[in-house]
Structure formats: C-alpha cells, structure tokens
The first five atom37 places (N, CA, C, CB, O) and aatype in JSON, in Angstrom:
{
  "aatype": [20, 20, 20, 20, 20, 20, 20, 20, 20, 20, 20, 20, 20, 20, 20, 20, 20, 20, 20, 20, 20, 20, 20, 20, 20, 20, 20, 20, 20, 20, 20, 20, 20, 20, 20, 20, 20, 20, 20, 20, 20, 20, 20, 20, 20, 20, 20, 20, 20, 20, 20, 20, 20, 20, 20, 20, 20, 20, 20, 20, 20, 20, 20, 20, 20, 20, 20, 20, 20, 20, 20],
  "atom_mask": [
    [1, 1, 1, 1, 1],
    [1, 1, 1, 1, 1],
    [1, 1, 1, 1, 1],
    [1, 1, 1, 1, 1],
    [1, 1, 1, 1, 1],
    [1, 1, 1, 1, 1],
    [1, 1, 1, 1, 1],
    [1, 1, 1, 1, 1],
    [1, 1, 1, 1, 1],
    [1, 1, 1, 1, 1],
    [1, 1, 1, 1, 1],
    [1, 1, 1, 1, 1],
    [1, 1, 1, 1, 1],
    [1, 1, 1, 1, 1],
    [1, 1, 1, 1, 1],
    [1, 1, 1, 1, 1],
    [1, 1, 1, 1, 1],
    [1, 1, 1, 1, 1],
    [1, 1, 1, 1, 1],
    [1, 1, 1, 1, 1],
    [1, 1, 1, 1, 1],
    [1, 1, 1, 1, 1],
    [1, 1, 1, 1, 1],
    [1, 1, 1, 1, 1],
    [1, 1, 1, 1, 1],
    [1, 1, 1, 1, 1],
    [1, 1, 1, 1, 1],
    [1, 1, 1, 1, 1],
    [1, 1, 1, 1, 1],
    [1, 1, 1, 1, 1],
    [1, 1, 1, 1, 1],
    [1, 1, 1, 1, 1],
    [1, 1, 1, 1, 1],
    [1, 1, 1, 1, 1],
    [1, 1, 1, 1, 1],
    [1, 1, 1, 1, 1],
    [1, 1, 1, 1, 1],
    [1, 1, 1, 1, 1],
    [1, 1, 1, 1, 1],
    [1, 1, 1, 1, 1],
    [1, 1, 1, 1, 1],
    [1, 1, 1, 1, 1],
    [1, 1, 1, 1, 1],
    [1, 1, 1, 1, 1],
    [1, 1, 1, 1, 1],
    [1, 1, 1, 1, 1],
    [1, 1, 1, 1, 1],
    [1, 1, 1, 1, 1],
    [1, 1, 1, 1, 1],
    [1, 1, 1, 1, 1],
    [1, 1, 1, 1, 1],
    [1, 1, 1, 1, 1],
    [1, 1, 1, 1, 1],
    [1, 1, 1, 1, 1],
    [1, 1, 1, 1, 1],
    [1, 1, 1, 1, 1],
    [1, 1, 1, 1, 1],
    [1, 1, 1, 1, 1],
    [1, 1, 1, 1, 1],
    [1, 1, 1, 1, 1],
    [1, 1, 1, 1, 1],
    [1, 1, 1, 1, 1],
    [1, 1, 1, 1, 1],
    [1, 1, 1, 1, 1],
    [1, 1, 1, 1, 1],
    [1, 1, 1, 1, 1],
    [1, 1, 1, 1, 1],
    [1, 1, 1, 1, 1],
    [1, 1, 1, 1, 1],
    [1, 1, 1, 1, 1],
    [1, 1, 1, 1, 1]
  ],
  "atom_positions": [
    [[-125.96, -128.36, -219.55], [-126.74, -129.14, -218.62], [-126.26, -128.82, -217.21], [-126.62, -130.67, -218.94], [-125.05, -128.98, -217.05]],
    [[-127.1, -128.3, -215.94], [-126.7, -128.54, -215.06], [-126.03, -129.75, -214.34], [-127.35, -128.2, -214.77], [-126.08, -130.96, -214.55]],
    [[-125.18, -128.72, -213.09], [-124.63, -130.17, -212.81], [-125.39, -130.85, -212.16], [-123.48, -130.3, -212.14], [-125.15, -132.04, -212.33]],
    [[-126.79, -130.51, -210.98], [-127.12, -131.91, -210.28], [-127.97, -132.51, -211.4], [-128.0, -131.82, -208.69], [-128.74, -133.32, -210.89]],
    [[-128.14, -132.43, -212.78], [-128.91, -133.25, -213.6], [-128.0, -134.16, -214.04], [-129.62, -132.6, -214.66], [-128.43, -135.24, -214.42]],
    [[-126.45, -133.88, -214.08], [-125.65, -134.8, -214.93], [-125.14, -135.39, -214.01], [-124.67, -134.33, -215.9], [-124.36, -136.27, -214.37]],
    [[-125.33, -135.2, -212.41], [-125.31, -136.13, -211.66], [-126.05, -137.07, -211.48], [-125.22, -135.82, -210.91], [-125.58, -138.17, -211.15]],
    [[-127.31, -136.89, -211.64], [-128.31, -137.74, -211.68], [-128.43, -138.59, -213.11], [-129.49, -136.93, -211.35], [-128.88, -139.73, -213.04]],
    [[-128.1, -138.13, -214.23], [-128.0, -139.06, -215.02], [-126.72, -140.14, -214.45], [-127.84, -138.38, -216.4], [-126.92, -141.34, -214.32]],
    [[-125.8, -139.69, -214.25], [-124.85, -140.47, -214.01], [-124.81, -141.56, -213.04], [-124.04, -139.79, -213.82], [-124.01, -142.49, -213.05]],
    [[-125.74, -141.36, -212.18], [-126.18, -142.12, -211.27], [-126.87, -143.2, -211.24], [-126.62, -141.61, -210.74], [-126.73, -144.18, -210.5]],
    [[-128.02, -142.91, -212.51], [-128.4, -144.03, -213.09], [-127.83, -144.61, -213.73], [-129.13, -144.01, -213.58], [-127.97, -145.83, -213.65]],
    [[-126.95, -144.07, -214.64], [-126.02, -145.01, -215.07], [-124.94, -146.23, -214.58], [-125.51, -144.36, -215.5], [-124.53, -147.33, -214.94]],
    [[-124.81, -145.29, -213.59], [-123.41, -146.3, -212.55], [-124.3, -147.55, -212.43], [-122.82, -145.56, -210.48], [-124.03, -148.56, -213.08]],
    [[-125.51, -147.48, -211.48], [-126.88, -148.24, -211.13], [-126.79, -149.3, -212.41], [-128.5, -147.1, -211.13], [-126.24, -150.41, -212.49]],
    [[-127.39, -148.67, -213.19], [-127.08, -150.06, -214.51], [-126.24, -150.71, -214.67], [-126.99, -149.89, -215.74], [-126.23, -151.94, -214.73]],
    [[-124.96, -149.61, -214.81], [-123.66, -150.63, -215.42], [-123.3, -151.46, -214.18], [-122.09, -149.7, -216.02], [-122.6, -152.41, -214.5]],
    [[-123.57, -151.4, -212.78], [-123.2, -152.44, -211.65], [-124.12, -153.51, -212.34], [-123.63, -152.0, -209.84], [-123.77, -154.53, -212.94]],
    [[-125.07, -153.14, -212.18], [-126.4, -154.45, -212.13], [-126.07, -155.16, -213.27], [-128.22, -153.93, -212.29], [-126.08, -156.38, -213.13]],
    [[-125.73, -154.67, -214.52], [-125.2, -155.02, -215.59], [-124.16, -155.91, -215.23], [-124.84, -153.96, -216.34], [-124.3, -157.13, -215.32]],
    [[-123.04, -155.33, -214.79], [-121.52, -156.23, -214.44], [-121.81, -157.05, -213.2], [-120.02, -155.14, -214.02], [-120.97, -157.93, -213.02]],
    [[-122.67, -157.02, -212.4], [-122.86, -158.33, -211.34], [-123.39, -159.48, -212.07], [-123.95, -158.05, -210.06], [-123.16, -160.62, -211.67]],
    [[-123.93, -159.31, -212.9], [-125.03, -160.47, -213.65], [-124.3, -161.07, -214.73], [-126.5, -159.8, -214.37], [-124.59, -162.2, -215.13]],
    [[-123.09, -160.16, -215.39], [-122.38, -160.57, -216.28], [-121.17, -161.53, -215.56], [-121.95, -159.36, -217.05], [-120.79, -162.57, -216.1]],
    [[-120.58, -161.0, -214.15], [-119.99, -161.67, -213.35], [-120.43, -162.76, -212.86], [-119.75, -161.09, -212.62], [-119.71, -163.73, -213.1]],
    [[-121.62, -163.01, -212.08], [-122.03, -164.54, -211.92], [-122.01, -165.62, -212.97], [-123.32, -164.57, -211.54], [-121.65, -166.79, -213.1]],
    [[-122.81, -164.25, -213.91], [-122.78, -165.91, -215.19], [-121.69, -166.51, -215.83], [-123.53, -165.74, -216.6], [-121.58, -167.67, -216.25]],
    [[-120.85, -165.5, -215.86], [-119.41, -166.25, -216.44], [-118.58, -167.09, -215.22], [-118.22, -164.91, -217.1], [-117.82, -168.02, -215.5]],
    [[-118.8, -166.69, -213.93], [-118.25, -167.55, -213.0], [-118.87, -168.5, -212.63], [-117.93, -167.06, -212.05], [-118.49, -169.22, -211.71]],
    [[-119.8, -168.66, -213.21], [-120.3, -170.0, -213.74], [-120.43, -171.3, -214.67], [-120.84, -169.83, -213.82], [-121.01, -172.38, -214.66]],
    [[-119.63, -170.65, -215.41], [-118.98, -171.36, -216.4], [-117.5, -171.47, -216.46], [-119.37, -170.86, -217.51], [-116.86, -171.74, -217.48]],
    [[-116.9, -171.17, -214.98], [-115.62, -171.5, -214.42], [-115.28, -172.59, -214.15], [-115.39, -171.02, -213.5], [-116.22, -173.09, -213.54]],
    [[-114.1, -173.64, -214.27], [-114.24, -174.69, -213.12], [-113.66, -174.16, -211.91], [-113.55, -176.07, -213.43], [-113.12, -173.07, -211.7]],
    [[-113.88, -175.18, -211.15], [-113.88, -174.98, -209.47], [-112.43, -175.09, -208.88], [-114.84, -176.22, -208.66], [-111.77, -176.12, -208.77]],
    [[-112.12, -173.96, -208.57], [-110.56, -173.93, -208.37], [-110.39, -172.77, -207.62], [-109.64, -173.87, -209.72], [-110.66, -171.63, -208.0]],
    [[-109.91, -173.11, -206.48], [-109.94, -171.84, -205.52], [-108.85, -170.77, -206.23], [-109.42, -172.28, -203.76], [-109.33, -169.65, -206.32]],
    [[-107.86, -170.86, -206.6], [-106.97, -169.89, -206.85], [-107.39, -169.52, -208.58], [-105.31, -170.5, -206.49], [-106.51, -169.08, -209.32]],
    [[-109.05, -169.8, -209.17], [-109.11, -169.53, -210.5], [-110.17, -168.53, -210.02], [-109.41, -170.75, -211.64], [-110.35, -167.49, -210.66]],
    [[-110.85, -168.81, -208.98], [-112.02, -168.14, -208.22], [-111.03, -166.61, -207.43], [-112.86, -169.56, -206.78], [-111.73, -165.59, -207.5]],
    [[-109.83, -166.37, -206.86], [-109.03, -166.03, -206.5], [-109.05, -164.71, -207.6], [-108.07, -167.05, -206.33], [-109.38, -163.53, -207.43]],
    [[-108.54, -165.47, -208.83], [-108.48, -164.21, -209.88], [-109.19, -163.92, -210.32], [-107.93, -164.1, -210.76], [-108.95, -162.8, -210.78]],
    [[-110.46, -164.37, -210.61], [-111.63, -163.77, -211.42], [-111.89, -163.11, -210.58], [-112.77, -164.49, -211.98], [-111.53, -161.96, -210.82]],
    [[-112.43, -163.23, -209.47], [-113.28, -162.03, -208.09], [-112.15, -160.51, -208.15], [-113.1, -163.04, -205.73], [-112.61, -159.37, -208.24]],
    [[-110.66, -160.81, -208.07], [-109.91, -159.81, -208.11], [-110.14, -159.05, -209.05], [-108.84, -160.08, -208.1], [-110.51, -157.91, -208.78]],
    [[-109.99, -159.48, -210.49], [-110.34, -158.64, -211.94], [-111.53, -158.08, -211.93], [-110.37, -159.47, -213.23], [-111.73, -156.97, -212.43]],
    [[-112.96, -159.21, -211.05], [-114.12, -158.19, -211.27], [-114.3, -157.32, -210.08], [-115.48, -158.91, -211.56], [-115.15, -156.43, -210.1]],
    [[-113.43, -157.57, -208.89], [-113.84, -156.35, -208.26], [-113.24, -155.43, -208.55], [-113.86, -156.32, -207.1], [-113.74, -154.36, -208.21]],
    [[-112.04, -155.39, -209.22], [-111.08, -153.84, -208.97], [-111.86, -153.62, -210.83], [-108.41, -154.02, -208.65], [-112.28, -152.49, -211.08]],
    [[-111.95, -154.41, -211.65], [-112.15, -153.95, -212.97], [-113.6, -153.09, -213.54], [-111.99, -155.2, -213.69], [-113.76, -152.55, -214.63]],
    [[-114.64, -153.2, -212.3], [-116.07, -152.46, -212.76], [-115.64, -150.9, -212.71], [-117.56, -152.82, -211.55], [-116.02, -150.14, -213.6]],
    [[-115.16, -150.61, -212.06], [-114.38, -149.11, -211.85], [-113.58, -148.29, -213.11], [-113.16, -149.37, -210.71], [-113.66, -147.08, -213.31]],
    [[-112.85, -149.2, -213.85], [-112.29, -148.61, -215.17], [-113.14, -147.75, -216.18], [-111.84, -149.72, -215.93], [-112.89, -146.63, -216.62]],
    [[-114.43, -148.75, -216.49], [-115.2, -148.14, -217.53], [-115.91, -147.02, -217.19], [-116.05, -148.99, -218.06], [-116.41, -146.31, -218.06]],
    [[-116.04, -146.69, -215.64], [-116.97, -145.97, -215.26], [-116.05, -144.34, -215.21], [-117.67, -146.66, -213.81], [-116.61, -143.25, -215.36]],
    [[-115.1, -144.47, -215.05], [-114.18, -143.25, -214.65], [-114.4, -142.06, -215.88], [-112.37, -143.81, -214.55], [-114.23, -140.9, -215.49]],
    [[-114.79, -142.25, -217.47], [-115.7, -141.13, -217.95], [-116.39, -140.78, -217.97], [-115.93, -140.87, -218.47], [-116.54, -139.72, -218.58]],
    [[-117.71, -141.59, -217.11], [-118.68, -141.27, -216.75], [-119.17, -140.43, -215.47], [-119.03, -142.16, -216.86], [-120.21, -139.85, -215.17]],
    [[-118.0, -140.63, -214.91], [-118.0, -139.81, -213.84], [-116.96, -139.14, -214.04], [-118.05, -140.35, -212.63], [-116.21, -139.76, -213.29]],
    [[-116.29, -138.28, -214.53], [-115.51, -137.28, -215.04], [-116.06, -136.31, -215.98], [-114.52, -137.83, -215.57], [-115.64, -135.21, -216.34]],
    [[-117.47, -137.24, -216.41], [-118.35, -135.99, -217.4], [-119.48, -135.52, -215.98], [-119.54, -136.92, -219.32], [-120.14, -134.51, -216.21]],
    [[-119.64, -135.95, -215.07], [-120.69, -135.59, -214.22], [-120.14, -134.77, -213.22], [-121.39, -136.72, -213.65], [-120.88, -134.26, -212.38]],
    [[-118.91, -134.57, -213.22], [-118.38, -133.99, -212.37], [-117.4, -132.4, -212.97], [-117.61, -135.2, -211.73], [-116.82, -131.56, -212.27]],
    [[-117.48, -132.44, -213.87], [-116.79, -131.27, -214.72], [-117.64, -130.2, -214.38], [-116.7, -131.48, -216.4], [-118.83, -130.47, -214.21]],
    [[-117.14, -128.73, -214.21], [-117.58, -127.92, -214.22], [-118.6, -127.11, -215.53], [-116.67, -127.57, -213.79], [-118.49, -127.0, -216.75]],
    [[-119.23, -126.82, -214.87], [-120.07, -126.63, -215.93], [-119.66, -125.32, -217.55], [-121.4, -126.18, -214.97], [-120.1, -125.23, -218.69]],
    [[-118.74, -124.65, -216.83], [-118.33, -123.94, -218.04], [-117.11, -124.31, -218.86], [-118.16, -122.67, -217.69], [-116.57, -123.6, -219.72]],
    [[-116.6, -126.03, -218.31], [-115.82, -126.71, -218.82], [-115.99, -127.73, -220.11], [-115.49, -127.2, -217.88], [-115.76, -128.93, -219.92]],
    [[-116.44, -127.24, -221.55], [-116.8, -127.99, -222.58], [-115.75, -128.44, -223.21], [-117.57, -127.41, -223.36], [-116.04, -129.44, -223.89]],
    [[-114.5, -128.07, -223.28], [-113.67, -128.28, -224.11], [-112.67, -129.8, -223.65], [-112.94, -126.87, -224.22], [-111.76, -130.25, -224.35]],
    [[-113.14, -130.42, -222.27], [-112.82, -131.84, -221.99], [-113.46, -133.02, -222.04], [-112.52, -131.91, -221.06], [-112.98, -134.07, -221.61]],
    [[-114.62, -132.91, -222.57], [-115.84, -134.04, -222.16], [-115.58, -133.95, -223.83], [-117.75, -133.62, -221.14], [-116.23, -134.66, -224.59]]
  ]
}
C-alpha cells in the first residue's frame, strides 16, 4: 500500500478514535462525583491517555514502504 493512502487511512482513523474517546470521556465524567481534585485526575489520564492506543496506528502509517517485516 502506498504511503499517502496509509496515511490517509490513518487519518481517519485517529478522527474516529478522538471522536470516539471525547464522547466516551464526557460520559463517564459524568457519572463522576464532583470533586475538583477527582476532576484533576480523570482530565489528566484522558488527556495524556488517548495517545497510547494510537501510537500503532501511526507507526503502521508511517513505516516505510519496503518495511514489512515490523507492522
């Protein structure tokens, strides 16, 4: 597969999995109680934590293309 196609898949993907993890984030911080330092850690975990899952997804979009033997 070329690479600007597996960029572009990947792109849509990222696109989902945010929209995905913002919506999954409100709704569970909604079913938080109200506590500034509980609000404190959840926002921390979901901002630095949407980034984890995504790092093979963008490590397969970014590989060289005559590189099969890492993906």
């Amino acid at each position: 597969m070329p690479p600007r196609a597996r960029r572009f898949i990947a792109t849509l993907g990222v696109i989902g999995f945010l929209a995905f993890w913002v919506w999954g984030a409100v709704t569970l911080h909604d079913h938080l109680p109200d506590a500034w330092w509980i609000d404190l850690i959840f926002f921390a975990v979901a901002g630095i934590g949407w980034g984890v899952p995504l790092i093979p997804l963008l490590r397969w979009a970014e590989r060289a293309p005559d590189d099969r033997t890492k993906a």
